[in-house]
VOGU-3710 file (C-alpha; in Angstrom, 3 decimals, decimal comma):
1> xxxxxxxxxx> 0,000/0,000/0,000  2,547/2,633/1,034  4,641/2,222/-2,714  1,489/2,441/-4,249  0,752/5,807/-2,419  3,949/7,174/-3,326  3,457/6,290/-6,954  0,264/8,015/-6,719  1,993/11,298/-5,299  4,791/10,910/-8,249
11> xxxxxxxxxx> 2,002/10,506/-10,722  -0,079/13,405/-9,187  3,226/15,216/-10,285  3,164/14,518/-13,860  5,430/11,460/-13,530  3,567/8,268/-16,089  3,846/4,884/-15,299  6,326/3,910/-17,810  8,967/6,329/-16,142  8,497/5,652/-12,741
21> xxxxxxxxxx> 8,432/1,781/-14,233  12,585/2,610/-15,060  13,519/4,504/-11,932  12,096/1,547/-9,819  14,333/-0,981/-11,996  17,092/0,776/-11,527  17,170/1,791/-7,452  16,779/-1,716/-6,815  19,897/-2,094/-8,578  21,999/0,433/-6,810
31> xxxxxxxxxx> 21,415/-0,476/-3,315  24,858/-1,583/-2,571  26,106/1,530/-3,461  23,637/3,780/-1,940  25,285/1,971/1,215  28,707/2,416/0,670  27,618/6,600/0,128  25,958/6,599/3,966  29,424/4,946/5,106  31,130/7,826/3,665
41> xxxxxxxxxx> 29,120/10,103/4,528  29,248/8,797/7,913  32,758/9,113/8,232  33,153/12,545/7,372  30,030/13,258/9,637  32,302/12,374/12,398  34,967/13,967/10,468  33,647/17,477/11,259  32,416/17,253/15,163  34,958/16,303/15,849
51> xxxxxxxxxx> 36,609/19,669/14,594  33,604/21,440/15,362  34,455/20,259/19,463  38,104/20,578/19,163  37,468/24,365/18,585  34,794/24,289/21,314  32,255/25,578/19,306  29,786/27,589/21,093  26,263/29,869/20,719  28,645/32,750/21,415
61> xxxxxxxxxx> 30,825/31,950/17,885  26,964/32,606/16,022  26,749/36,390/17,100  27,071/39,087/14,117  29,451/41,870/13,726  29,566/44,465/11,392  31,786/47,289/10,217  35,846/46,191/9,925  35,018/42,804/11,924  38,031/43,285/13,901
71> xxxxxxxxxx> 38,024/40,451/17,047  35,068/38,210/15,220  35,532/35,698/17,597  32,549/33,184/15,277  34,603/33,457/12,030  37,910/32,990/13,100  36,487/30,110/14,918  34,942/28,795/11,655  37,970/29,011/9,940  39,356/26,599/12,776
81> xxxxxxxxxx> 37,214/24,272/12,143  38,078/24,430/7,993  41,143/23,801/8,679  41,037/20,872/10,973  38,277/19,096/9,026  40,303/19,513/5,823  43,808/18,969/7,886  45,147/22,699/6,837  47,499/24,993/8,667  44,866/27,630/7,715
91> xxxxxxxxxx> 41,834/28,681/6,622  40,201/31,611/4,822  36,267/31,283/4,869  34,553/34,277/4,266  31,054/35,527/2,497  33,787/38,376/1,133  34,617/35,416/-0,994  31,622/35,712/-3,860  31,977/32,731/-5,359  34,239/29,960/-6,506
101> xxxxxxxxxx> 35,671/31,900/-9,231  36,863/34,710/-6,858  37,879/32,403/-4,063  39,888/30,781/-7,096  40,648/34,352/-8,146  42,182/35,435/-4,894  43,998/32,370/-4,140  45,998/32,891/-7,657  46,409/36,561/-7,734  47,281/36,411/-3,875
111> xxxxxxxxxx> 50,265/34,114/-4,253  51,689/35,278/-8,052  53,593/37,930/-8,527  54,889/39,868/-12,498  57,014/37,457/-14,273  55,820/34,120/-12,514  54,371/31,495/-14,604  51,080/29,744/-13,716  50,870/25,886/-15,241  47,470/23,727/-15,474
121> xxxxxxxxxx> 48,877/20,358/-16,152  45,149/18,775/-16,635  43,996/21,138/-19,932  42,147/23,909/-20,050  40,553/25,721/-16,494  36,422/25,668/-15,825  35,207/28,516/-18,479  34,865/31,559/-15,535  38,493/30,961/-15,568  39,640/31,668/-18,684
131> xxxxxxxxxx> 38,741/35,625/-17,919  40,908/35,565/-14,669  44,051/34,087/-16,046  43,913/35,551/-19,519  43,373/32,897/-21,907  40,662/34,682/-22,911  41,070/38,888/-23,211  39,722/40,382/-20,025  40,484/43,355/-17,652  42,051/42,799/-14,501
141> xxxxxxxxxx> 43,715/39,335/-15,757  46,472/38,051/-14,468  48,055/37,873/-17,860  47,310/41,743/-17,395  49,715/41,889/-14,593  52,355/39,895/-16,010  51,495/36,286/-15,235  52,493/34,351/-17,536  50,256/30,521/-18,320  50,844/27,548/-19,514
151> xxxxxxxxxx> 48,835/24,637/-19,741  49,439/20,852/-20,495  46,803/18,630/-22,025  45,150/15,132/-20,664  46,496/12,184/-23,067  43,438/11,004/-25,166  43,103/8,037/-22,501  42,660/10,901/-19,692  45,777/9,956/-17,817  48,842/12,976/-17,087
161> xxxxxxxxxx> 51,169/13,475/-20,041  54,323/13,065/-17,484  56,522/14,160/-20,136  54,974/17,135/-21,165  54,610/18,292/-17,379  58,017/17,863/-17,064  58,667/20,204/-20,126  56,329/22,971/-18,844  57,955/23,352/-15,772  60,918/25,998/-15,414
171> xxxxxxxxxx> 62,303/27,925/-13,258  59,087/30,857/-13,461  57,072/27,773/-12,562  54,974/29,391/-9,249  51,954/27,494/-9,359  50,380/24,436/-10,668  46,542/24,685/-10,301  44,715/21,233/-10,713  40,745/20,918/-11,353  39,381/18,290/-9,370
181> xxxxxxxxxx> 36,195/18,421/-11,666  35,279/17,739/-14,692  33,736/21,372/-15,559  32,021/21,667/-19,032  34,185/18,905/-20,413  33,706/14,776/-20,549  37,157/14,193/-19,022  36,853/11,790/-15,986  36,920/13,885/-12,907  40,269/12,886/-10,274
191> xxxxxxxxxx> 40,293/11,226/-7,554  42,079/12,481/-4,079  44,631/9,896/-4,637  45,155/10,581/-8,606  45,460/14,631/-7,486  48,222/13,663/-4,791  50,138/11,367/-7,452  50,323/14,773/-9,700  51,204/16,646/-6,915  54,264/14,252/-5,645
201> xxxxxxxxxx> 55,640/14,406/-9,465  55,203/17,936/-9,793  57,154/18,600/-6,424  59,455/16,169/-7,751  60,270/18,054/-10,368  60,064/21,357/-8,483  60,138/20,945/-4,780  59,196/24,676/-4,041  56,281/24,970/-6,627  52,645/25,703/-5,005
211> xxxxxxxxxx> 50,050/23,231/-5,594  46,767/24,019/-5,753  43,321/22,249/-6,450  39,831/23,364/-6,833  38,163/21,340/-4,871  34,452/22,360/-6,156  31,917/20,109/-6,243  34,562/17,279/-4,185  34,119/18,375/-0,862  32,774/14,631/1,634
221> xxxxxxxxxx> 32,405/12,783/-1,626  35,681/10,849/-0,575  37,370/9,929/2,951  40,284/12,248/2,298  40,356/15,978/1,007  43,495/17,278/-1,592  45,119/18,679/1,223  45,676/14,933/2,460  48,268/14,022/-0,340  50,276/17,335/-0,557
231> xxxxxxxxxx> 47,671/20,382/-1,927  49,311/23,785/-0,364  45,657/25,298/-1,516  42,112/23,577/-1,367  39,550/26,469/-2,839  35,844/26,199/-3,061  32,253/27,739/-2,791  29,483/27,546/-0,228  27,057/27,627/-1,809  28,222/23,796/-3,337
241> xxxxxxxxxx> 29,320/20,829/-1,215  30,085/22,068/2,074  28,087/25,248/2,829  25,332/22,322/2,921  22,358/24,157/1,653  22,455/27,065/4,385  25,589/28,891/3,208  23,946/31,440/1,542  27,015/32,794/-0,265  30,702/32,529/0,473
251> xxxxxxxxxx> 33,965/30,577/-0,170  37,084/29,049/1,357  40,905/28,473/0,844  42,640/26,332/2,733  46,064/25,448/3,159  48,942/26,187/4,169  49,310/29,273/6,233  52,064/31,079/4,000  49,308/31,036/1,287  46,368/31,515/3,066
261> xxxxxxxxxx> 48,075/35,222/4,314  49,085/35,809/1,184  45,719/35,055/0,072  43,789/37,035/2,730  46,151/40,427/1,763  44,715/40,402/-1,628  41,230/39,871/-0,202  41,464/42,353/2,180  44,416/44,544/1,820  48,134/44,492/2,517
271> xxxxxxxxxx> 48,971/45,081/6,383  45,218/43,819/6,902  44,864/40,400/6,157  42,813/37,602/7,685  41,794/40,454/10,623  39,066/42,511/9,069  35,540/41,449/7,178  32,493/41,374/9,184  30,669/38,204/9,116  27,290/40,483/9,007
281> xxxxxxxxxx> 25,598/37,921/11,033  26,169/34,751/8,660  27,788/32,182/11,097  25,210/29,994/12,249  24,366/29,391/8,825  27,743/28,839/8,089  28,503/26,335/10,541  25,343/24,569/10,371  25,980/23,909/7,064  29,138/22,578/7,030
291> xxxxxxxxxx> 27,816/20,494/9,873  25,215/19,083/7,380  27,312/19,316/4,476  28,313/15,339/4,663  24,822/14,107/4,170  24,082/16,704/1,824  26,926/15,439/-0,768  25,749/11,992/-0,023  22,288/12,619/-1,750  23,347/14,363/-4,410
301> xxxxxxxxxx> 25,882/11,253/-4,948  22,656/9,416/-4,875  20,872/11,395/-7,315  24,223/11,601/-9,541  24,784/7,879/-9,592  20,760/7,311/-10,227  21,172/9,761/-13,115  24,140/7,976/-14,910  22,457/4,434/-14,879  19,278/5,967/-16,032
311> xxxxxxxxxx> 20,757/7,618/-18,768  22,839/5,244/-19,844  19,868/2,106/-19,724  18,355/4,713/-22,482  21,222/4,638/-24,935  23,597/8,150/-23,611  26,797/8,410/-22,867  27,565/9,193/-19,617  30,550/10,307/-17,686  31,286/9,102/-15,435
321> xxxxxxxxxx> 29,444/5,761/-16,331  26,944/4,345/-14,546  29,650/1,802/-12,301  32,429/4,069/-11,943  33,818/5,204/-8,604  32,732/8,574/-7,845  34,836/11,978/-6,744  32,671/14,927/-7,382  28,860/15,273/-7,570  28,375/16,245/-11,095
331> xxxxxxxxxx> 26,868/13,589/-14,067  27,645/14,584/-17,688  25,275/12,950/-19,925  25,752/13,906/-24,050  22,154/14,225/-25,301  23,389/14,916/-28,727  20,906/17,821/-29,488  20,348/21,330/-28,462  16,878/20,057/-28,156  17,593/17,492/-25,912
341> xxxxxxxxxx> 19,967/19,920/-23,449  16,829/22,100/-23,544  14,633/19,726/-22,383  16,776/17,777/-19,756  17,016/21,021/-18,106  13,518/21,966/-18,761  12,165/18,561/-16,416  15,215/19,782/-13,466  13,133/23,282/-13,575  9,797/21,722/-13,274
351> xxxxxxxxxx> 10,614/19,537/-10,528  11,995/22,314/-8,354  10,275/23,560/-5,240  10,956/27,117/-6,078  10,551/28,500/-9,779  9,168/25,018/-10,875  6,903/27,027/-13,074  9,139/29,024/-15,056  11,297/27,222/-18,230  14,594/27,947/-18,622
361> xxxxxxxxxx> 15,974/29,368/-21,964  19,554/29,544/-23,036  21,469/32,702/-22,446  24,412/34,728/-22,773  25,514/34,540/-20,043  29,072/36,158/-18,026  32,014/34,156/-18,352  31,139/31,676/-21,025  31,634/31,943/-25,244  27,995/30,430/-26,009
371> xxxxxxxxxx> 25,104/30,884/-24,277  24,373/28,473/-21,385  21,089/27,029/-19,805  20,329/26,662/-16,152  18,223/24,966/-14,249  18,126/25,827/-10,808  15,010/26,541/-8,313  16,535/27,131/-5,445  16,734/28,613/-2,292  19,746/30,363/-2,888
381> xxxxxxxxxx> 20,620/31,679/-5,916  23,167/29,922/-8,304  23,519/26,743/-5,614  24,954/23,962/-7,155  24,501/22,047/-4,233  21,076/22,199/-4,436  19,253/20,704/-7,683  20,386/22,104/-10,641  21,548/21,149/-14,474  23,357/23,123/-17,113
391> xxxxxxxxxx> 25,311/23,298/-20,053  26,463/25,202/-23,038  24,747/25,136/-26,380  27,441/23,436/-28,485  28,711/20,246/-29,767  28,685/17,731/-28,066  25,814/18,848/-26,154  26,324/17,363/-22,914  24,163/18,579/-19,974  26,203/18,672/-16,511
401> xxxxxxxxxx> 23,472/17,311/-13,568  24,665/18,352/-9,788  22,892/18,598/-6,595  20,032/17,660/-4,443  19,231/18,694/-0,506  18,147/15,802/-0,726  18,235/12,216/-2,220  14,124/12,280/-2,928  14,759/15,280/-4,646  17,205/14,201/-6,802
411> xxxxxxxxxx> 15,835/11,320/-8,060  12,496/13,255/-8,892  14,270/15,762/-10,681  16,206/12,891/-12,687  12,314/11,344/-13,520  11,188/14,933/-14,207  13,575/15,007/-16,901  13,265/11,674/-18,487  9,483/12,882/-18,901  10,229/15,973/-20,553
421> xxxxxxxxx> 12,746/14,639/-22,694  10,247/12,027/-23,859  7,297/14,572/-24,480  9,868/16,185/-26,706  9,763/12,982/-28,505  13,480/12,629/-28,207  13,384/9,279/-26,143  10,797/6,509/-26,601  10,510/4,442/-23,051
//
């Protein structure tokens, strides 16, 4: 009785039979790994208590201030706790920090200098990237100011070109920046361990050279963190993995604390540093949701995993596939068509609990060289945590699924867009 009353509610929701027919198949399949995702999740539950009570979090650490923020007793407290639950020296972790892009922004242009050369030995940076190094013409780049990059492609099988690392690196070499994630590209995203063998041949190569990864969309989907297997820098948003749904905006660096200061000066200012910017109020928020953050990511692996095996029982390709390990929270699936990007993303929007009535379009949108769609009704704006879908309008047409509060939610936003795609008559079920 109580499956067929939760059919009913799915089908009272514009989900048919013959859907909800395929998502049932294919849970049943995945129950194994569903439990090895709550072990994780689990472990890094514990993971961050026990930071949280090695810094003796209290009520008092939730009050506001306001103005310079000078003494904020809450945020230099959260930043403790960063830096233990990711095993830093230090931690930056501010709402100052807008987004990924600037926390990625300051990190670089904190710790580079005229002349230095920046090297991305895994291909070309996430798209809002290619503005802030230069690759493509922008004001304000680092190329601007004298950094110069370099950049050194996967091989075709996705594995490091060794050789051609080895090559890039000279004696302007200052920082090697590695992208955990896959971005808007079908490479395989790395795993922690993968990400500390670059690291170890890098710094065999150069000992001094700064390593740095961002960590977006990573955070508590593994046991271990970058910073584990040799990252100086970890950088990342809160309003993905580990800001847990509450963060309503913010980012974090951490690392070691030579970089982290140098990090915080260009945040702030020189002579200031890490001492000023008011936390306005944010840190319960904050905390909280990098308390919940672990069983967050673990539902959106859920919905991610659910995603790939759907997709792929219906003839995509998906990356990663649907038995792969996982180490970030985003599914690529290549629907082959504008059309079918559209749509995908059109079924994410309608099974949203805020906005689930408007459709999404493609845009021009900042940052990007074709317009992108997004899916996203959510509670805070441009959270990747919580259920959302994009992509850019061009070949190959891949849409890039992330997110989910929660498990339930993901999976009816992954049946949401199976229907829509098939009402666009692009899939036959």
């Amino acid at each position: 009785m109580e499956a067929n009353e939760i059919n009913a509610m799915y089908e009272s929701m514009g989900i048919s039979r013959k859907v909800l027919a395929l998502a049932e198949e294919v849970e049943a399949s995945l129950k194994e790994r569903f439990l090895a995702i709550d072990e994780t999740a689990e472990y890094n539950q514990l993971k961050v208590i026990k930071a949280m009570q090695k810094n003796r979090v209290s009520d008092i650490h939730f009050a506001a201030t306001t103005g310079y923020g000078y003494n904020d007793l809450g945020r230099d407290t959260l930043e403790s706790v960063y830096a233990d639950a990711f095993h830093g020296e230090s931690a930056l972790v501010r709402p100052q920090l807008m987004s990924g892009t600037h926390a990625l922004h300051v990190a670089l242009s904190g710790n580079l200098r005229p002349g230095d050369e920046l090297l991305s030995p895994v291909g070309k940076p996430y798209d809002t990237l290619e503005e802030v190094i230069g690759i493509r013409e922008s004001a304000g780049s680092l190329k601007e100011y004298g950094v110069v990059y370099r950049q050194v492609d996967l091989l075709p099988d996705g594995s490091f070109d060794y050789d051609g690392i080895r090559a890039a690196i000279n004696e302007k070499t200052k920082l090697v920046t590695i992208q955990r994630s896959k971005g808007y590209a079908t490479r395989p995203t790395l795993s922690v361990e993968r990400i500390g063998e670059l690291i170890a041949f890098v710094k065999s190569v150069k000992p001094d050279v700064i390593c740095m990864v961002d960590n977006c969309y990573g955070e508590f989907v593994e046991r271990i963190e970058p910073t584990d297997v040799g990252a100086d820098m970890i950088v990342g948003s809160l309003i993905k993995n580990p800001g847990g749904g509450l963060a309503p905006i913010g980012g974090y660096i951490v690392g070691k604390q030579e970089c982290i200061d140098q990090a915080s000066y260009r945040l702030s200012a020189p002579g200031l540093g890490k001492e000023v910017g008011a936390s306005l109020g944010l840190n319960q928020q904050l905390f909280q949701g990098f308390f919940l953050s672990p069983t967050v990511v673990a539902g959106a692996l859920k919905g991610a995993i659910f995603a790939a095996n759907i997709y792929e029982k219906l003839g995509f390709s998906v990356v990663p596939n649907g038995t792969e390990p996982r180490y970030d929270i985003i599914q690529a699936v290549t629907l082959k068509t504008a059309e079918g990007v559209i749509a995908f993303c059109q079924g994410i929007q309608a099974a949203a609990p805020v906005d689930s009535y408007v459709s999404p379009e493609p845009w021009d949108m900042p940052g990007y060289d074709a317009p992108v769609i997004m899916a996203a009704g959510a509670f805070v704006q441009g959270s990747s945590i919580e259920l959302s879908a994009d992509g850019p309008i061009k070949p190959p047409y891949a849409v890039y699924f992330q997110g989910g509060l929660t498990w339930y939610h993901a999976k009816l936003g992954i049946m949401m867009s199976v229907e829509k795609m098939a009402q666009a008559g692009l899939i036959e079920l």
